[in-house]
N, C-alpha and C positions, 0 to 999 in steps of 0.2 A: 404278376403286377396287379395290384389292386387298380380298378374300374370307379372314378367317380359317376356316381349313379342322379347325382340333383338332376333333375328339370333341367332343361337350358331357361325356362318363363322361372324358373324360382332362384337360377344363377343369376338371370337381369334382375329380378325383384332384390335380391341378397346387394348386387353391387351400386346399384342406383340410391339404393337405400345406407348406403357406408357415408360416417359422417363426412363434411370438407375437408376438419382439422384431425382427422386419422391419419393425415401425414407426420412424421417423426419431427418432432420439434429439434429445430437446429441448434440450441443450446444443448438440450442432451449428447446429441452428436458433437458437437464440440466438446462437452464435459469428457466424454470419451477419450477423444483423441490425444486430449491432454492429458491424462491420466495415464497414455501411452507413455507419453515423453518423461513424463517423472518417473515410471518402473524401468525404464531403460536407464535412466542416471542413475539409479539405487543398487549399491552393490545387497544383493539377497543377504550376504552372512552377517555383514554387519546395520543394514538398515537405516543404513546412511547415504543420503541424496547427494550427487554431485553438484554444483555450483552451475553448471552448465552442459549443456551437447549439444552437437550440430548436426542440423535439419535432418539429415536423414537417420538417424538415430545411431550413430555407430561413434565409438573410444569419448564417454564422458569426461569430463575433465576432474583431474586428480585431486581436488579440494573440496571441502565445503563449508558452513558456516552453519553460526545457531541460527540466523534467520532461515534457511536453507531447512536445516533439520526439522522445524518448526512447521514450515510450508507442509512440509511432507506427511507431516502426522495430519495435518486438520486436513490435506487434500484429501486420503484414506477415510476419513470419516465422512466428507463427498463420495467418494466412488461408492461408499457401503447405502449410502443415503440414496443415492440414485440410481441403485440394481447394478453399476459396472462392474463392483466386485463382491462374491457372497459376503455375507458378517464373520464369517471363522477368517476368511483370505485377509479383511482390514483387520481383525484382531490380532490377527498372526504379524501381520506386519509393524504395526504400533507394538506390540510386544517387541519384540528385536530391536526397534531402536531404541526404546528404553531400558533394555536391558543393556544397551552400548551405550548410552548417554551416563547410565551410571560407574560408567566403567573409564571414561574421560577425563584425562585430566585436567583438573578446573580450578581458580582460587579458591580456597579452602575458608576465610575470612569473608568469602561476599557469597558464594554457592554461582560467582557468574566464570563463565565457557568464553573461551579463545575464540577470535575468531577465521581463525583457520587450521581445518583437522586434515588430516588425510582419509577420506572417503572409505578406504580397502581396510585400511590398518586401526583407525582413530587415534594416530598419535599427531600432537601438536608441530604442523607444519614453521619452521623456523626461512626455508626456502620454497618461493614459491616455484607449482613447475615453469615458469619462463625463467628460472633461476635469478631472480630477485631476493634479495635476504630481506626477514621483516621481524621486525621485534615483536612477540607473542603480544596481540593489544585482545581488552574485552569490552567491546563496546555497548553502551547501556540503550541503545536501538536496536544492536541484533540481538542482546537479552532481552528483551520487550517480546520480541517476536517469538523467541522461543518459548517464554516464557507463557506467551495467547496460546502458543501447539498444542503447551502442557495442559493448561487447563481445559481448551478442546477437549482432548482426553477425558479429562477426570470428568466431565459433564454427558462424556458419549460413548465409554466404556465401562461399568460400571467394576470390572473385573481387571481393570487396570490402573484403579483409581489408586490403590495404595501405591504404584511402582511409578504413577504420576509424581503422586505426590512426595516420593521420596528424593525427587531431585527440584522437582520445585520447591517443596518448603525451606528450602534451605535455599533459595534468592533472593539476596534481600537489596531491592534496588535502591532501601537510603544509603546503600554504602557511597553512589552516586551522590544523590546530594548533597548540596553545598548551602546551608542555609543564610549564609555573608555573599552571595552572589546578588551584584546586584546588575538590574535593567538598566538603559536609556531612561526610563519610568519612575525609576526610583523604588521600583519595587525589589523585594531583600528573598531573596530562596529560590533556588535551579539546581535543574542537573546538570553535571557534569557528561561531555562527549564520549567518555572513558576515562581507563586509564590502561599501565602497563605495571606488570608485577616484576620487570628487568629495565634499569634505565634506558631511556628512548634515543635517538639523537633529537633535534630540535627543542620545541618551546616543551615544557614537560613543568609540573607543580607537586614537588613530593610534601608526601603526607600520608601519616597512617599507613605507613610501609608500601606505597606502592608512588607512583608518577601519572597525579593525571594530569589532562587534555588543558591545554590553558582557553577549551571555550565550550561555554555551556550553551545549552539551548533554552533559548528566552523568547522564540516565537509560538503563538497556538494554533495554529493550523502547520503544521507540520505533523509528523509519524513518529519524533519522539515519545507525544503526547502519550502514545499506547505503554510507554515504560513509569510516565508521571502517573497515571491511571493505575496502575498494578499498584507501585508504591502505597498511593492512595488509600486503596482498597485494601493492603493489608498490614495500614498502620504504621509504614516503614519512611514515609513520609506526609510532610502536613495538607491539610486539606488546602492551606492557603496558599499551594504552589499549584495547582490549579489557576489562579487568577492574578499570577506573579508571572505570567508570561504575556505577552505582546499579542495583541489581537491586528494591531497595526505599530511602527514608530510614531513619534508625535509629530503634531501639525506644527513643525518649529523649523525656520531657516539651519538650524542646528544637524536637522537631519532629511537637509534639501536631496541629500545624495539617493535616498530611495526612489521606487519606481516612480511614482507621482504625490500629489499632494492629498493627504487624507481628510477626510470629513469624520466626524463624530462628536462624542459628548465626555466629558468626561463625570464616572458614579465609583461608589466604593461595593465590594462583597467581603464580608469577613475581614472588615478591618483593612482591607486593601483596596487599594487606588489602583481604577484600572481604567484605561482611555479607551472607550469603544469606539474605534476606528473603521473607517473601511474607506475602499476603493471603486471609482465606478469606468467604466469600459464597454461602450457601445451601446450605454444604455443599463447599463447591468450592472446594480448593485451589490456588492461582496463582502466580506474579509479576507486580504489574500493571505495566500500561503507564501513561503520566501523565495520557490522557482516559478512558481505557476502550475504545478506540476498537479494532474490527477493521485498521484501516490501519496502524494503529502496530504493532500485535501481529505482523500477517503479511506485510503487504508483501514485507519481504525474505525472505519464506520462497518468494515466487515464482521467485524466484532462485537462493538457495544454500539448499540441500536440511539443512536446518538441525536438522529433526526426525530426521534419519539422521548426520549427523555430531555432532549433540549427544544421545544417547540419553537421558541421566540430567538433561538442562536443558532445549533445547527439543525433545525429542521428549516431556516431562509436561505441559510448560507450554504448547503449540498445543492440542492440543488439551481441553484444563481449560481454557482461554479462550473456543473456542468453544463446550462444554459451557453454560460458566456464559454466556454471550451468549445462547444457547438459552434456558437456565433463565428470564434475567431475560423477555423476552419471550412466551414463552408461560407461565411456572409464579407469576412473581412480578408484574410489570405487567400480562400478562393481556392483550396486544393479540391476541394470534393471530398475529402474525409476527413476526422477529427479523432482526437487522441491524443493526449501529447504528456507524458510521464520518460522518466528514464530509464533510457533502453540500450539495447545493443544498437551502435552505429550501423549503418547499413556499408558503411566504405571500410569497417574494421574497428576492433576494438569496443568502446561504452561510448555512450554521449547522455549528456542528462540534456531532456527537449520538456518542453511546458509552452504556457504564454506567458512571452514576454511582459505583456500588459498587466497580469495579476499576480505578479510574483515582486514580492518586496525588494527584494535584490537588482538593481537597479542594470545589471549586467547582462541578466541574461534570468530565465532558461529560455534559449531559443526555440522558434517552435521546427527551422528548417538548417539547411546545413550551409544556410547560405548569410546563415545571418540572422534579417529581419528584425534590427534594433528600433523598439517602440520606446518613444521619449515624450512623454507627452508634459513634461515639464513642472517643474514646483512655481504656481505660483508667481510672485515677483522676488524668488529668491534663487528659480533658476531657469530661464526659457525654453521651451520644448524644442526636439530637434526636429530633425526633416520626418516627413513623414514614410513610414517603415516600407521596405522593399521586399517583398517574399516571393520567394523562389521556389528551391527544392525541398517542400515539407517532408518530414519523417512524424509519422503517424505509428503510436503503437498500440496495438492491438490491445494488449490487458486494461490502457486507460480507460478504455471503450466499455468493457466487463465493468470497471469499477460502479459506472453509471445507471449499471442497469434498474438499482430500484427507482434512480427519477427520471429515466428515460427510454424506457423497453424500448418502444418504436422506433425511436431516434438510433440506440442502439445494434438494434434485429438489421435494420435497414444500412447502417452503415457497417457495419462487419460482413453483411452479405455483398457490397461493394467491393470493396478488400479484397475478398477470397475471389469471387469473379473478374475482374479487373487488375490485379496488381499482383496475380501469382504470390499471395499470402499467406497459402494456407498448405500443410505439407504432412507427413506419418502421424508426426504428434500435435496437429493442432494448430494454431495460428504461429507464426513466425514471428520474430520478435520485435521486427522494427520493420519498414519497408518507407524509403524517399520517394514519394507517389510523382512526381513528373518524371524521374530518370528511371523510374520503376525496377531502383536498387532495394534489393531484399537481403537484411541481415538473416539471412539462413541458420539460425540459431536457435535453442533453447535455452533460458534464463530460467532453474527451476523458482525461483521469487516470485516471479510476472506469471509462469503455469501457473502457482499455487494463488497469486491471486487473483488468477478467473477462477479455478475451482472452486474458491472460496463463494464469488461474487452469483454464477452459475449454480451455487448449491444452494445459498440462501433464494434466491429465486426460486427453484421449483421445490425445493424441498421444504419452507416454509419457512425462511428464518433458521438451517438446521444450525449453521453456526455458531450466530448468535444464542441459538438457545444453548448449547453444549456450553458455552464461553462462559454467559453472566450466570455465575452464582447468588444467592441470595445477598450475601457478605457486599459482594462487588456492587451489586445494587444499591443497596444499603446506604453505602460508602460514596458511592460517584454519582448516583442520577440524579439526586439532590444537590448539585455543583451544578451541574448542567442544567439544572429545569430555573435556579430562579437567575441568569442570565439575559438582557434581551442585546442581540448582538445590531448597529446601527446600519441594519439589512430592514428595508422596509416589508412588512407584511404585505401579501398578496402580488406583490409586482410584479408588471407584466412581464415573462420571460418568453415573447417566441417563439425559440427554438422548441420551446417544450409545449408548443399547441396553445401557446395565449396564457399559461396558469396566471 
């Protein structure tokens, strides 16, 4: 046995002298552990993620989707970024699944993917395993997302770039659009929710050989946004549908039914008429999104660096959302933690959770399981109700990640609560959902919510690696000039609190 020979005076000199912050940063640590839980859902031969697995890592579930598949490739391009896994081990693995993705079968007309495959096999799931029949749909949000994977890829492999590109360039998301769709607003051009390439039962609108969705999405703070952006960028749809979506409804007894009564101005961009609306809640000025939900708000901010190309719209509006998601969880409901995105239920099954208060949708998303209806009323056109009761919060973990670039601290400190306190944190990582007073924990993994902390986690230490992988020249080009000359009716500089006075 070798003999350490130092000094014991040059051992104390060596340790006295170690920096403070030589302790292991706990996001790397969690990057990790997540990382676990997605290579436990991924069958090796085929390189395709499962939809879900439970907490202790053991029988994935038998499905998965393009959003899903997508998660998986840019999460790999985190694990390589952050020393979790060598550069051969993430190449190897991003190889395989695109060598499976090309091998799927997909509408042939649009280059867009079912959204649900079998994980082992990749053939198009018509039953699901709870044995539910489901008519093959392709929906133009979980093409979005796959669609972000691929170009991950093709920005962070360079040796991958052509087998990227052999399945993205051939998606072409105007097949979605509908340019006779119109707003509340009066604005003319949206995407459609999908469609099915086999008649549906219910509402369905055929055309050009397939049945789509009879509703488009006409709000912009939502996660479609990231499939209008693609379009956008390459050509497949107009620049003017960008600003043909709803920043709020109108201040009209007409559309008393949303959450509260909006302020704004109404200007035009590109020939369009756009009402810059927004909402305030506890002080805190917004644009909401239609749950309230972290995922809708930021999703695509993992991607296109959207607070820097929009300074005057979404560089006010990120972070006043998670401001006021802060607020509502510790200042106004009072759980102690905050979070609030759609997750696994902690009593079974999914539940979509946000704040009530900044989500258009006048219904919900609840932030707890108990309710918590905020009505703060339109107006003289409809009076606010009592005022809200909350109970038993469900806090999810990944909404938390989303925040990290406008709130490390606020962040570090409340995910360290979590884990200590509420039995959170498990093999792979933070658990999915957890109702903090009955300190019920959905014991699950949702590979969506994994891949967006590793997203959120990667661009943080790793300097933006996402986005940089993501925006190509083209995409730049195309989109940040949309974005930059917008100013959304979010006051500059206001005071946000939660976030240290900004």
């Amino acid at each position: 046995m070798r003999r350490l020979l130092v000094p014991v005076v040059s051992l104390l000199l060596i340790l006295t002298a170690a920096p403070a912050h030589s302790a292991p940063d706990p996001l790397r640590t969690y990057a990790k552990d997540t990382w676990r839980s997605l290579t436990a859902m991924t069958d090796p031969a085929t390189g395709l993620v499962a939809d879900n697995i439970p907490g202790d890592l053991s029988a994935p579930a038998a499905y998965t989707s393009p959003t899903n598949i997508g998660g998986y490739m840019w999460s790999a391009v985190v694990a390589r970024s952050l020393g979790i896994i060598e550069p051969r081990e993430a190449e190897q693995r991003v190889s395989r699944t695109l060598d499976t993705l090309a091998t799927l079968e997909h509408h042939d007309e649009s280059g867009m993917f079912y959204n649900w495959y079998d994980p082992h096999t990749g053939a198009v799931l018509t039953v699901l395993p709870d044995g539910s029949a489901v008519t093959p749909f392709l929906s133009s949000v979980d093409n979005g997302w796959l669609a972000a994977g691929l170009q991950v890829v093709q920005g962070a492999f360079p040796s991958l770039r052509t087998k990227a590109a052999r399945v993205l360039d051939r998606m072409n998301f105007g097949f979605y659009f509908n340019p006779a769709a119109t707003s509340p607003i009066g604005s003319r051009g949206l995407i459609r929710g999908g469609f099915w390439d086999t008649e549906p039962p219910g509402c369905s609108v055929p055309q050009d050989g397939v049945w789509f969705t009879c509703n488009h999405y006409d709000i912009t703070v939502t996660e479609p946004r990231m499939a209008t952006y693609l379009g956008i960028a390459q050509g497949q749809i107009p620049a003017t549908a960008y600003f043909d979506t709803m920043r709020t409804l109108p201040d009209s007894c007409d559309y008393a039914w949303q959450e509260m009564q909006p302020r704004g101005f109404t200007t035009t961009h590109l020939g369009r008429t756009v009402y810059e609306g927004s909402y305030r809640y506890r002080g805190i000025t917004f644009v909401p999104s239609w749950g309230g939900d972290m995922f809708e708000a930021l999703m695509p901010d993992l991607f296109v660096p959207e607070a820097q190309w929009g300074p005057r719209s979404w560089g006010r509006n990120h972070p006043a959302t998670v401001a006021a998601q802060i607020e509502h969880g510790l200042a106004d409901a009072k759980y102690g933690y905050w979070g609030f995105s759609p997750a696994s239920n902690p009593f079974g099954g999914y539940g979509v959770y946000g704040v009530d208060a900044m989500g258009m949708d006048t219904d919900g998303y609840p932030s707890d399981v108990e309710g918590g209806k905020y009505d703060a009323g339109f107006g003289d056109c409809r009076p606010p109700g009592p005022p809200a009761v909350y109970g038993d919060g469900v806090v999810t973990p990944h909404a938390a990640f989303l925040a990290l670039p406008y709130a490390r601290g606020p962040v570090l400190a409340n995910l360290a609560r979590m884990k200590s306190n509420l039995d959170a944190y498990g093999p792979g990582g933070f658990y999915d959902a957890v109702a903090v007073r009955s300190k019920t924990v959905a014991k699950r993994y949702l590979s969506l919510d994994q891949s967006m902390i590793m997203a959120a986690v990667g661009n943080e230490l790793a300097h933006d690696v996402v986005k940089k992988a993501f925006v190509s020249p083209g995409f730049e080009r195309a989109v940040r000039p949309l974005l930059a000359r917008e100013t959304f009716n979010v006051p500059a500089g206001q005071r946000l609190p939660q976030l240290g006075g900004r």
